[in-house]
C-alpha positions in Angstrom: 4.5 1.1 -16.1 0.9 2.4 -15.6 -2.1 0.9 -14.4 -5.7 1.9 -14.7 -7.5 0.5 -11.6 -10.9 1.8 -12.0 -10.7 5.4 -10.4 -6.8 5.1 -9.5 -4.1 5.4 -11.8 -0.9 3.6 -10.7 2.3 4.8 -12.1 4.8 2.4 -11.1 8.8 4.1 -11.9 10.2 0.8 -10.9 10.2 0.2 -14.3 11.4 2.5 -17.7 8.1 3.9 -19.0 7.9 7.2 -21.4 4.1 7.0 -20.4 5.2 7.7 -16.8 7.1 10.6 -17.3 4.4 12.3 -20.2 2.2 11.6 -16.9 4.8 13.6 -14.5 5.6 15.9 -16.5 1.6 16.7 -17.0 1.5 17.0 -13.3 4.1 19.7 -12.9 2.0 22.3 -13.5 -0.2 24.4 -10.9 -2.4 25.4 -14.1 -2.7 22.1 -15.0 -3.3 20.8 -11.3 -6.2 23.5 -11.2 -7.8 22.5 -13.8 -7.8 18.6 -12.8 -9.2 19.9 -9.7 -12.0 21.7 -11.1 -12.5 18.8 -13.4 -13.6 16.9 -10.3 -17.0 18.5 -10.2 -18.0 18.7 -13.1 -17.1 18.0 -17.2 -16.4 21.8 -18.9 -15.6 22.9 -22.0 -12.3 24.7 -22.8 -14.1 28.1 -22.9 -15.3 27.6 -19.9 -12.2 26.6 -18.2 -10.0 29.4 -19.5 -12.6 31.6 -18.0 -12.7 30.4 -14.7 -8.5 30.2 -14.4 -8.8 33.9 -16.2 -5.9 32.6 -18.9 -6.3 33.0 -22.5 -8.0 30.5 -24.3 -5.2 29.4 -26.6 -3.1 28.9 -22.7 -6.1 26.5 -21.3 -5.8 24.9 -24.6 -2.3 23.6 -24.7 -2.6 22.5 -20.3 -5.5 20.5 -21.9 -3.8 19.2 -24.9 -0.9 17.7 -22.5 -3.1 16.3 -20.0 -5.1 14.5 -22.9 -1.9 13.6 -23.8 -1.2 11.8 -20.4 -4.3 10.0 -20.5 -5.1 12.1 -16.9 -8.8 13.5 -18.8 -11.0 12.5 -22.0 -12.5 14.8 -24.0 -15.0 14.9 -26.6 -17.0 17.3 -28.8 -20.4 18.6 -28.1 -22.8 21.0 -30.0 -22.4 24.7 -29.2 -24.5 27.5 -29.9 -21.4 28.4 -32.9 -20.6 25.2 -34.3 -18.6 22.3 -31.7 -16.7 22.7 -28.5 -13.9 20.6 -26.3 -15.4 19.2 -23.4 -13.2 17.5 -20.9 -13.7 15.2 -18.0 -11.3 13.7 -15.1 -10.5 10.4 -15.8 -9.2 9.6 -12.4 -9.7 10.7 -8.7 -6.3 9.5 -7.8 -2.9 8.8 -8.9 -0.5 7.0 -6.9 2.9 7.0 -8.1 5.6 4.0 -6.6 9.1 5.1 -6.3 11.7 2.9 -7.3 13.1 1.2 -3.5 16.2 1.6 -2.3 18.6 -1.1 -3.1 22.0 -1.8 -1.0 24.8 -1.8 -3.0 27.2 -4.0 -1.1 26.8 -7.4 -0.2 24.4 -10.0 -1.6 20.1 -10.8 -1.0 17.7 -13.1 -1.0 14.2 -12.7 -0.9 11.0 -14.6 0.1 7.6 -13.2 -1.2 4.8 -14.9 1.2 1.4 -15.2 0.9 -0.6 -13.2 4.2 -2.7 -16.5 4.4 -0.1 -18.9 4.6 0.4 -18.0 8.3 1.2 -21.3 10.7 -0.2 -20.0 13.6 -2.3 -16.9 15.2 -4.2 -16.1 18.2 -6.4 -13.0 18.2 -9.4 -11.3 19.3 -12.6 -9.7 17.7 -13.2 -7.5 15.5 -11.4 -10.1 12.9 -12.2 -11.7 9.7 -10.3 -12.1 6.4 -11.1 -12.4 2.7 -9.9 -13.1 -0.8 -10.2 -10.8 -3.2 -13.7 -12.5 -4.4 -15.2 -13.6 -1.3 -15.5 -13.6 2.8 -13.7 -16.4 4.7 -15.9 -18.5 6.9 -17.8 -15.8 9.7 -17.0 -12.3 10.5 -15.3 -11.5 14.2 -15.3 -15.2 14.4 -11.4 -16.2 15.0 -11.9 -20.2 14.1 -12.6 -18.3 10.7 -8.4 -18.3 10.5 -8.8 -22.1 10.4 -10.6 -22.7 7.2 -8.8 -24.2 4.6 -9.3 -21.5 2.3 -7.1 -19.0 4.5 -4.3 -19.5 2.2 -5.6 -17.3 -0.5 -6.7 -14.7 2.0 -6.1 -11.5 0.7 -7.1 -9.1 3.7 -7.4 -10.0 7.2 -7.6 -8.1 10.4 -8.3 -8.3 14.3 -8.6 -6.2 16.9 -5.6 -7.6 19.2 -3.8 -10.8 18.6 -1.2 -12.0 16.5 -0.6 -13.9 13.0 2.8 -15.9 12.7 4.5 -16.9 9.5 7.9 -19.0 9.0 9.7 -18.1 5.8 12.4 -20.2 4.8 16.4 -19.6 5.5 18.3 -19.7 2.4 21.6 -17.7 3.4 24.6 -19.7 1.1 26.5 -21.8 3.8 29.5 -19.9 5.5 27.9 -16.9 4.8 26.5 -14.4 7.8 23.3 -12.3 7.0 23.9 -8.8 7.4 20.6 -7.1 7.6 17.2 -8.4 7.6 13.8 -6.4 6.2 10.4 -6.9 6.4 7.8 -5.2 3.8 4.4 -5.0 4.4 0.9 -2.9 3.8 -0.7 -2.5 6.8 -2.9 0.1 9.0 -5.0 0.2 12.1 -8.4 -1.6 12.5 -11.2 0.8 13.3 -15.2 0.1 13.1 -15.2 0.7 8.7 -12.5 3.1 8.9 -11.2 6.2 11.0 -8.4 8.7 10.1 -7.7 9.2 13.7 -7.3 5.3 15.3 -3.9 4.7 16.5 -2.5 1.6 16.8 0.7 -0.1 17.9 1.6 -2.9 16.1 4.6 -5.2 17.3 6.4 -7.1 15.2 9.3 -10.6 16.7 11.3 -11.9 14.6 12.7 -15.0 15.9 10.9 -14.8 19.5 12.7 -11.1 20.2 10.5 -8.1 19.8 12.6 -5.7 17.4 10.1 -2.4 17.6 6.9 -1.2 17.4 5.3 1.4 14.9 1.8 3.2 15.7 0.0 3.3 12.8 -2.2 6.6 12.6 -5.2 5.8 11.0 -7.5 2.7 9.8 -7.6 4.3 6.0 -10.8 4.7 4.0 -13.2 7.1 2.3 -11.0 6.3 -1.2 -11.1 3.1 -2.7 -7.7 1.3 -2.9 -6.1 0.7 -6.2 -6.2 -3.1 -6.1 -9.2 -2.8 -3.7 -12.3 -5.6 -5.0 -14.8 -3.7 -6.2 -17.5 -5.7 -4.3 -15.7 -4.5 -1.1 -17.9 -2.5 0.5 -16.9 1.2 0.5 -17.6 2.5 4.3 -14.6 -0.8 5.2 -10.9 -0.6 5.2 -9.7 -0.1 1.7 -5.5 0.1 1.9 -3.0 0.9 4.3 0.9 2.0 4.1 4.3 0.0 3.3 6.0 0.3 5.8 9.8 -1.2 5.7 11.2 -2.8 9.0 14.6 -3.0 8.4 17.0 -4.6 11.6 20.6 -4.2 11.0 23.7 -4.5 13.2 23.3 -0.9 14.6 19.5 -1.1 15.6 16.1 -1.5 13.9 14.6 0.8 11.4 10.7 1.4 10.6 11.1 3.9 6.9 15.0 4.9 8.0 13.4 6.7 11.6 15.2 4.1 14.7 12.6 1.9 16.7 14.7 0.4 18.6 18.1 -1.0 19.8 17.3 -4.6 19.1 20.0 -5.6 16.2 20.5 -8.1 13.8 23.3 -10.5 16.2 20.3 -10.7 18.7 18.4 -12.8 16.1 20.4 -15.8 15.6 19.7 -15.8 12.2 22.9 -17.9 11.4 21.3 -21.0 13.9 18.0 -21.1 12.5 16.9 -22.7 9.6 14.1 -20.6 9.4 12.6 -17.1 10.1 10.1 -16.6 12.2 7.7 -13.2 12.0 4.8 -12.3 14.4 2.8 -9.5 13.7 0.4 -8.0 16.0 -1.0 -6.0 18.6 -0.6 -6.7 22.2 -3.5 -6.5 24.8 -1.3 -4.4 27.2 -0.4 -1.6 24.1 -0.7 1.9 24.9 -3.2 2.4 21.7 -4.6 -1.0 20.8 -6.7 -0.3 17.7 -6.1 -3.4 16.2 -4.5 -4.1 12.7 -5.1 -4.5 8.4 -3.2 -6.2 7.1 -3.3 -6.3 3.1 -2.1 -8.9 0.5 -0.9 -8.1 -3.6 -4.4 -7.7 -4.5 -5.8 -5.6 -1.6 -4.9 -2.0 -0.8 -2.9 0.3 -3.3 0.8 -2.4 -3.2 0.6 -5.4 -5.5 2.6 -6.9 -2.8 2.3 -10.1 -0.2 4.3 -10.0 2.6 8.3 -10.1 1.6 11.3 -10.6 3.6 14.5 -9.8 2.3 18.0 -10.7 4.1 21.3 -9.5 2.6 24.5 -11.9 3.4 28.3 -11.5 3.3 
């Protein structure tokens, strides 16, 4: 599936598309990756083009024939000095492209997609604020702003140090003992608008026990996220990276790369009727630079925050 958001194009190969791979296949070309890249100045027409890559004209042609194909440029005809040329323009600055996730093969899941708003408690520090994707929640880098009502349709929110807590529900069959647990979420540092060097080391408890912590790089801007509002302004945070906790009974997991020691027995998952996840970043942190934190319709991943816990 693709999706045109503004100057992103998202190809999403979770799902069978024979646009998707037209779009690939357009991509798998230096020629034709040149020529994108000049595109990004300026329109030209094929002429032009084939002169600058020094390729024949008829070459430049067919590259531009397949990316028209993909939808990656437009063209249109203009008046030349003999008779009408091809001029061609980028259609997109960006495309991100979301892999299909890796799925265990043994043993069974559920999974809980929740809301970042619909947190049930927090305690933090300024900078913070939080929005939907229309509007700003009560007061900026004022944290009573996490009481108003409207919280639960926040769609980015972010502090400085602190914590947000969510309970997801426990739905594990009875007689049944959960083998792994994951967390996914988009999320990135919190700088002053954004900073591509602004470490940060956010924590994340399940269940009261701290399983890891992952130092984000950066607080990611200067390119407008996919699902980013466009009345966002464009100097703030615009999207951050999925990251994939994963704690299983050998040791917890950010991506695959081991955290930590902490495994899935030390959770207790099988007494609790519930889960409950703290995200944050301590005061006493090596790098506190604060944290993003991004909802299905902020960022570039049309996702909320999900748990998933597979059972045997």
């Amino acid at each position: 599936m693709t999706t045109d958001h503004g100057k992103t194009l998202i190809v999403d190969l979770n799902q069978s598309d024979e646009k998707a791979l037209v779009i690939l296949k357009a991509l798998a070309s230096e020629w034709r990756l040149r020529i994108l890249q000049i595109l990004g100045a300026e329109s030209y027409s094929v002429n032009r083009l084939a002169q600058l890559l020094d390729i024949p004209i008829s070459t430049a042609g067919m590259h531009i024939k397949l990316l028209e194909d993909a939808e990656l440029i437009s063209t249109e005809l203009e008046p030349a000095s003999r008779g009408m040329q091809k001029a061609c323009s980028r259609r997109f600055d960006r495309v991100l492209i979301e892999l299909p996730p890796i799925e265990k093969d043994e043993g069974k899941y559920f999974e809980v997609s929740m809301p970042i708003g619909a947190y049930v408690n927090y305690e933090l520090e300024p900078t913070c604020g939080l929005a939907t994707d229309t509007q700003i929640i009560g007061m900026m880098d004022d944290p009573t702003s996490f009481l108003e009502p409207e919280h639960v349709n926040a769609q980015i929110l972010w502090f400085r140090q602190g914590f947000v807590e969510y309970k997801f529900p426990l739905r594990i069959p009875p007689n049944t003992k959960p083998r792994s647990i994951q967390l996914r979420m988009e999320i990135c540092s919190e700088a002053p608008t954004h900073n591509d060097n602004w470490p940060s080391d956010i924590c994340l408890l399940i269940n009261g026990v701290e399983v890891g912590v992952w130092t984000s790089p950066a607080d990611y801007g200067g390119t407008r996220g996919a699902l980013t509002p466009t009345w966002w302004v464009d100097v703030d945070s615009q999207y951050g990276q999925l990251k994939r906790w994963e704690v299983t009974p050998s040791g917890t997991f950010v991506d695959g790369m081991q955290i930590s020691d902490v495994t899935i027995d030390r959770l207790k998952l099988n007494d609790q009727r519930s889960v409950t996840i703290r995200i944050g970043v301590k005061a006493d942190a090596k790098n506190v630079g604060g944290l993003n934190l991004f909802g299905r319709k902020f960022g570039n991943y049309p996702e909320d925050l999900v748990m998933r816990i597979w059972y045997e």
